[in-house]
TIZAZA-68124 format. One line per 10 residues: number of its first residue (from 1); their letters; for each residue x, y, z of C-alpha. Coordinates in nm, 3 decimals, always signed. Last residue first. Example, Ala and Ser with C-alpha at 12.3 -4.5 7.8 and 13.67 -1.06 7.14 Angstrom:
<rs>
2 = sa = +1.367:-0.106:+0.714; +1.230:-0.450:+0.780
</rs>
This chain:
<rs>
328 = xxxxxxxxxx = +6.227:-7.068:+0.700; +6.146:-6.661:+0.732; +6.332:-6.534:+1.020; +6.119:-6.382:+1.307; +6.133:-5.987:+1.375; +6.274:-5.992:+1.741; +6.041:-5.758:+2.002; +6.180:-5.573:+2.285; +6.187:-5.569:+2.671; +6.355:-5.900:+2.685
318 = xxxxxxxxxx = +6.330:-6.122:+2.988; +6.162:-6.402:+2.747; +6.176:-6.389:+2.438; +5.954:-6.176:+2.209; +5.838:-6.245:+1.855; +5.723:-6.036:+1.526; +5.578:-6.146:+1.225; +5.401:-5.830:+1.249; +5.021:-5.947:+1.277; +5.045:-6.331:+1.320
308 = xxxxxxxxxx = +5.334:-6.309:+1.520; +5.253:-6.013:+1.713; +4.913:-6.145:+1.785; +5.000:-6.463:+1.884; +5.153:-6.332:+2.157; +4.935:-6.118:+2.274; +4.693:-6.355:+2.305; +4.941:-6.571:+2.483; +4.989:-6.313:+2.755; +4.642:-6.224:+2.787
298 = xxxxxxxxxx = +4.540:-6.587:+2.800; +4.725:-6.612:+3.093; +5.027:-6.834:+3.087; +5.008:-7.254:+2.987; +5.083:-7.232:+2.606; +5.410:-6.991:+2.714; +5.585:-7.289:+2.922; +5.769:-7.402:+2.600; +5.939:-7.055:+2.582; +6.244:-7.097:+2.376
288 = xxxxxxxxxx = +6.129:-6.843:+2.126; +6.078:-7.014:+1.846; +5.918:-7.312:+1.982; +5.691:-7.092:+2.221; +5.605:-6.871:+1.892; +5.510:-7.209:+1.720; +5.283:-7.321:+2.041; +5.103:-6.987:+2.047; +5.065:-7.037:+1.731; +4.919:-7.388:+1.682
278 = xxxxxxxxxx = +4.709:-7.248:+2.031; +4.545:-6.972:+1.882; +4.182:-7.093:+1.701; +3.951:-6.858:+1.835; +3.617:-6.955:+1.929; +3.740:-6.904:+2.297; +3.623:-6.567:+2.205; +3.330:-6.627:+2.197; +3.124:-6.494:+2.483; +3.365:-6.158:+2.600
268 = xxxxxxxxxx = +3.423:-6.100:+2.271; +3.099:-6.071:+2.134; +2.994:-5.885:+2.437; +3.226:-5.588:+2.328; +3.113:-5.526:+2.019; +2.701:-5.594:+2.159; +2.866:-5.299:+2.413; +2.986:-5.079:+2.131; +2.632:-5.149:+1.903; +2.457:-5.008:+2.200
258 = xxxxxxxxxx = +2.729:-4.703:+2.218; +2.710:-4.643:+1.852; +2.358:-4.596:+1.854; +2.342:-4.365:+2.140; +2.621:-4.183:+1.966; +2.467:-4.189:+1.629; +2.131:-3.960:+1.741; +2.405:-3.659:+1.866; +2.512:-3.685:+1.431; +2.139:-3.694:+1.359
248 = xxxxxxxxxx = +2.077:-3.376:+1.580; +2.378:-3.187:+1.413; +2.249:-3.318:+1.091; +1.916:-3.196:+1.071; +2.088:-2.841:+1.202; +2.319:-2.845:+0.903; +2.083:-2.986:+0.676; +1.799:-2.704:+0.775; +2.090:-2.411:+0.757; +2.171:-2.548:+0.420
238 = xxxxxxxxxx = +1.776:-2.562:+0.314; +1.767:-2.216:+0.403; +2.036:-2.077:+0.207; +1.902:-2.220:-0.095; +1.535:-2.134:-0.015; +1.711:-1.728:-0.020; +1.878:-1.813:-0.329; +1.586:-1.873:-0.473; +1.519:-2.137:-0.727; +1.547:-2.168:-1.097
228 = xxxxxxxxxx = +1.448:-2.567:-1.177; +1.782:-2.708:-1.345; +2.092:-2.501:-1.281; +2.244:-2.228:-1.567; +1.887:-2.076:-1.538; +1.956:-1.693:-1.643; +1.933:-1.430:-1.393; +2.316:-1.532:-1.235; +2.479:-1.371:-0.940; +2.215:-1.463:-0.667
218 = xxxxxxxxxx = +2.113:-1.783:-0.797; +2.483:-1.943:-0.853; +2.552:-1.816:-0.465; +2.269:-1.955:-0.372; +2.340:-2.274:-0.555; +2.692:-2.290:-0.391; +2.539:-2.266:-0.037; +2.295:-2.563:-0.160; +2.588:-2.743:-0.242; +2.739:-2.705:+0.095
208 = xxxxxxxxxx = +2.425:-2.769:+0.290; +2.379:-3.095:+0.073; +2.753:-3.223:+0.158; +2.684:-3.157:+0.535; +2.342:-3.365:+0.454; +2.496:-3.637:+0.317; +2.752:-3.677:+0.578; +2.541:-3.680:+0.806; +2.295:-3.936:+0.623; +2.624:-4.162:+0.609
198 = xxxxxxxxxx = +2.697:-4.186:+0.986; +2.317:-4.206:+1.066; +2.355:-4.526:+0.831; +2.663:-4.658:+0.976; +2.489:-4.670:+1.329; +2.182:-4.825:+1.171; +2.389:-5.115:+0.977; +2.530:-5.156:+1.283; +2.266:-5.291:+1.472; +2.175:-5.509:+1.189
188 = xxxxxxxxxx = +2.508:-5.630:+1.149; +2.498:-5.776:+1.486; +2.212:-5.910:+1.443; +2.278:-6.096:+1.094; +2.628:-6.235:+1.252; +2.428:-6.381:+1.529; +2.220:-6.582:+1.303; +2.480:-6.645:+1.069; +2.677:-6.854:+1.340; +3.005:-6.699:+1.485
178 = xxxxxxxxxx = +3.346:-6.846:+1.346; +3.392:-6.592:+1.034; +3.306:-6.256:+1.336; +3.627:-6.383:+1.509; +3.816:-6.345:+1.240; +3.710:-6.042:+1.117; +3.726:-5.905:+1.482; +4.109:-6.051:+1.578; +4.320:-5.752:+1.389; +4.082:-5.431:+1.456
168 = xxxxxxxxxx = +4.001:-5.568:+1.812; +4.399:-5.665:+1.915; +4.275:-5.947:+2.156; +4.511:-5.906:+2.508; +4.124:-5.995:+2.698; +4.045:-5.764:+2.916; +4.253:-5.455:+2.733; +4.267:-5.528:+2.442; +3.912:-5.685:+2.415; +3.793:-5.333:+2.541
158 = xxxxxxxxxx = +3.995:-5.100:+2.370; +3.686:-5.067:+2.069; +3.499:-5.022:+2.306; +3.670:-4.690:+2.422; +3.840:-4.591:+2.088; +3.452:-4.593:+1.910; +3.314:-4.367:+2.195; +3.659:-4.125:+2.170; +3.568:-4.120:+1.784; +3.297:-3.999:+1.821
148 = xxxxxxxxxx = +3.267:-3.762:+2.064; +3.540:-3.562:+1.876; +3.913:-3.494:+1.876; +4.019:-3.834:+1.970; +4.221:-3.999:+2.237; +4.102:-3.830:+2.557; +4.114:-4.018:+2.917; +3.937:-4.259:+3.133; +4.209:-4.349:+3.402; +4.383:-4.697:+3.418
138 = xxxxxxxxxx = +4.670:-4.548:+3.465; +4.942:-4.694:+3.240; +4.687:-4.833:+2.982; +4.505:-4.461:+2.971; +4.122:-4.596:+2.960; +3.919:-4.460:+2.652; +3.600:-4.248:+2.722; +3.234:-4.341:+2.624; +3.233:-4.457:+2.969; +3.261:-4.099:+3.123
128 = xxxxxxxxxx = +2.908:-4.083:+2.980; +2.792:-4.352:+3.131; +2.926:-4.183:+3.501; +2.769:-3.875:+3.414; +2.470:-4.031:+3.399; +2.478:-4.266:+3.727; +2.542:-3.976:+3.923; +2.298:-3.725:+3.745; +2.010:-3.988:+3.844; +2.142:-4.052:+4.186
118 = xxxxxxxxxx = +2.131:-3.716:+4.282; +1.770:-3.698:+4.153; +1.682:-4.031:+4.301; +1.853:-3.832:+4.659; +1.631:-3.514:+4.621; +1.345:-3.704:+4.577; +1.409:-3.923:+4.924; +1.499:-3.622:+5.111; +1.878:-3.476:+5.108; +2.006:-3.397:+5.437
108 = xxxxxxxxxx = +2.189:-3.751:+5.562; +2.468:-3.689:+5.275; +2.525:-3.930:+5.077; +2.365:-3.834:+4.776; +2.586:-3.485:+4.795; +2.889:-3.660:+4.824; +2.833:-3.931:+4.489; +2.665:-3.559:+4.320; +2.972:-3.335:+4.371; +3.238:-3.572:+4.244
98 = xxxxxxxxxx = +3.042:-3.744:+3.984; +2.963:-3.408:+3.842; +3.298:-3.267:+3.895; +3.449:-3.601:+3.699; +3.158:-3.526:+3.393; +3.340:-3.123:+3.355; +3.691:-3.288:+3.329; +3.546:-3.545:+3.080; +3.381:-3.196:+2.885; +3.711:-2.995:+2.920
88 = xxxxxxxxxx = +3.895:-3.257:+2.748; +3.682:-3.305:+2.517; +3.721:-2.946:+2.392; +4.073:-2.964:+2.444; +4.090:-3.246:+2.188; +3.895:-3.014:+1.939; +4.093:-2.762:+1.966; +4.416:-2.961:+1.892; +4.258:-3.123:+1.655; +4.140:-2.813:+1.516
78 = xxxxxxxxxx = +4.551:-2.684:+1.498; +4.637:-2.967:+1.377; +4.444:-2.986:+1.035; +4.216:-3.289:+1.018; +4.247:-3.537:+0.746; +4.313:-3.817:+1.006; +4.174:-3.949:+1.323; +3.921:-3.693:+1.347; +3.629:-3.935:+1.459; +3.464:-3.811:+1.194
68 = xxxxxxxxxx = +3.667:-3.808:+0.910; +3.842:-4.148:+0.995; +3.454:-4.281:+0.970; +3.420:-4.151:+0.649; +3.756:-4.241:+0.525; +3.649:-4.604:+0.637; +3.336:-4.622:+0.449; +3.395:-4.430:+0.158; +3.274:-4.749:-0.060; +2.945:-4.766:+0.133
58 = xxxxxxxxxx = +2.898:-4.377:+0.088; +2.949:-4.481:-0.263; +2.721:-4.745:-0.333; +2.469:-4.483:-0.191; +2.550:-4.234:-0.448; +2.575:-4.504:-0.773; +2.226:-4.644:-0.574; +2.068:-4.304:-0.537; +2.210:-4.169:-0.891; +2.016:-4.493:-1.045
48 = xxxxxxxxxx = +1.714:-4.402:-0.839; +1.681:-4.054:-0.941; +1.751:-4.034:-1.329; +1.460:-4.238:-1.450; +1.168:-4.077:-1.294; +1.399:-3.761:-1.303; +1.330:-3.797:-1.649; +1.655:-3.812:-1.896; +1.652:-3.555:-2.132; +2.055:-3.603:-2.274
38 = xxxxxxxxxx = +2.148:-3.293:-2.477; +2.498:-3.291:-2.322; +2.375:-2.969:-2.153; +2.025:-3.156:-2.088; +2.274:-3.392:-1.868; +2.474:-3.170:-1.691; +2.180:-2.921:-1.577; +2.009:-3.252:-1.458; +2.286:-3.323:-1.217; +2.324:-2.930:-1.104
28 = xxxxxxxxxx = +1.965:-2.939:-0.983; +1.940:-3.284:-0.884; +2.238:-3.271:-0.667; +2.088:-3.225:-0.328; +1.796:-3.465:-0.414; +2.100:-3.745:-0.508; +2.259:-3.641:-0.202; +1.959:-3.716:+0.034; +1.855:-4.041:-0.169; +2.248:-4.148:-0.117
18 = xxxxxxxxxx = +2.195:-4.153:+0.257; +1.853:-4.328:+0.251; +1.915:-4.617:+0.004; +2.286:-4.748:+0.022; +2.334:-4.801:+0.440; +1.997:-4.722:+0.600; +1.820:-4.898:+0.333; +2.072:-5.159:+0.190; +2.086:-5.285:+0.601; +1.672:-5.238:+0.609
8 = xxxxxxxx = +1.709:-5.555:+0.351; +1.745:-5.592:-0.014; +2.111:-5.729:+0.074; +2.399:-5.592:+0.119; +2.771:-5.787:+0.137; +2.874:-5.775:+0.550; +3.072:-5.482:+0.680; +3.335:-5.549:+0.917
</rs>
């Protein structure tokens, strides 16, 4: 849930710094535009409005963005498929790891070096297997996504469904409205950097594409149809320096995602009793016959009032399948 901006570090890394970096990739082809309408607007001028209108855009794209990355949709099947087997191989590759380090450190031959080492690799391989979704029939860490990314966000983003029956995309806005503002401000904080990495990549894979289309404009054309005549040769350069500035940026994001994933995930494990469930957990009883249904597990009634509140759907008890509930 993203919180309104303010003139903070949040409208920096969200608004400021990503939409800078497409406004300076544009420039060129922005100012051609406007001295073609016969408008001479100084870059002075010109730069931060088209940073805000940029940045006010990432902010706008947010959820696209993040589908984009995580490859939960606009993705063509075959390089989902690809990609899946990709990170399959990798959490197949992190289980030998564990394997052969947890025997090797207990064996009686390794010295006290070799055994911190072993250790080490262990305990690394095991984090990373964390950034993995659990298979609910299993229990086994296991791939949902086609990228790093999105696997990482699927695995914390689990968590309250799994511990606690608390649907994390339906029960985090409202339990984010019953936390104090002090809170609230840290927790945005921390993801106002994760969401700004997220935007600067896709800034700078949007400025390596434009500055392959300038080369190409530079290399066929004498005359200065862009702003400021370059080379196509610095054109092609500054593409291969976004792409590789943004390979390292998008590796940066998962260490930032993962601290923000286990702040997520502590949220719910301290307040969740914040959350206001037993008038419907009550009314679903009442509906379906179940007046022992306040007392189960809070899984169970979480669940519960999920359905209702989320689908409008009930279950009774000893059935396998939900009933959609009658308006009065």
């Amino acid at each position: 849930m993203k919180l309104p901006i303010n003139f903070g570090n949040k409208l920096f890394f969200r608004v400021v710094l990503p939409g800078a970096i497409l406004t300076a990739a544009l420039a060129r082809a922005s100012q051609a535009v406007l001295w073609a309408y016969g408008l001479k607007i100084s870059m002075f001028y010109a730069f931060p409005l088209e940073t805000l209108l940029f940045g006010w855009l990432f902010l706008f794209l947010d959820s696209p963005i993040y589908m984009l990355l995580e490859g939960r949709r606009f993705w063509p099947t075959r390089l989902v498929n690809f990609g899946r087997r990709l990170e399959r191989a990798r959490l197949l590759s992190l289980h030998r790891t564990m394997r052969r380090y947890d025997s090797g450190r207990r064996t009686v031959t390794l010295d006290a070096k070799q055994r911190v080492e072993a250790d080490r690799i262990y305990l690394e391989a095991a984090v990373k297997i964390s950034g993995f979704p659990l298979d609910r029939t299993t229990s086994m860490p296991r791939v949902y996504w086609p990228t790093r990314l999105g696997n990482l966000i699927a695995a914390y983003e689990q968590y309250p469904r799994l511990k606690y029956g608390l649907d994390a995309v339906f029960y985090w806005p409202r339990l984010w409205v019953t936390i104090d503002k002090d809170l609230r401000e840290e927790i945005d904080n921390q993801q106002a950097l994760a969401d700004g990495l997220v935007y600067v990549l896709v800034a700078l894979i949007l400025s390596a594409v434009i500055s392959i289309i300038y080369s190409v404009i530079d290399f066929r054309y004498e005359e200065n149809i862009l702003a400021y005549q370059l080379s196509y040769k610095l054109d092609l350069a500054s593409a291969i320096f976004c792409i590789i500035i943004g390979f390292i940026l998008y590796r940066a994001s998962l260490y930032s995602h993962a601290q923000f994933g286990e702040l997520f995930k502590s949220i719910f494990d301290q307040h969740r009793d914040l959350l206001k469930l037993d008038e419907v957990i009550e009314l679903v009883g009442n509906i379906t016959a179940d007046p022992k249904l306040i007392a189960r597990i809070f899984l169970i009634r979480n669940i519960a009032a999920w359905r209702f509140l989320r689908w409008h759907l009930v279950r009774f008890p000893d059935e396998a399948k939900n009933r959609r509930v009658r308006l009065p």
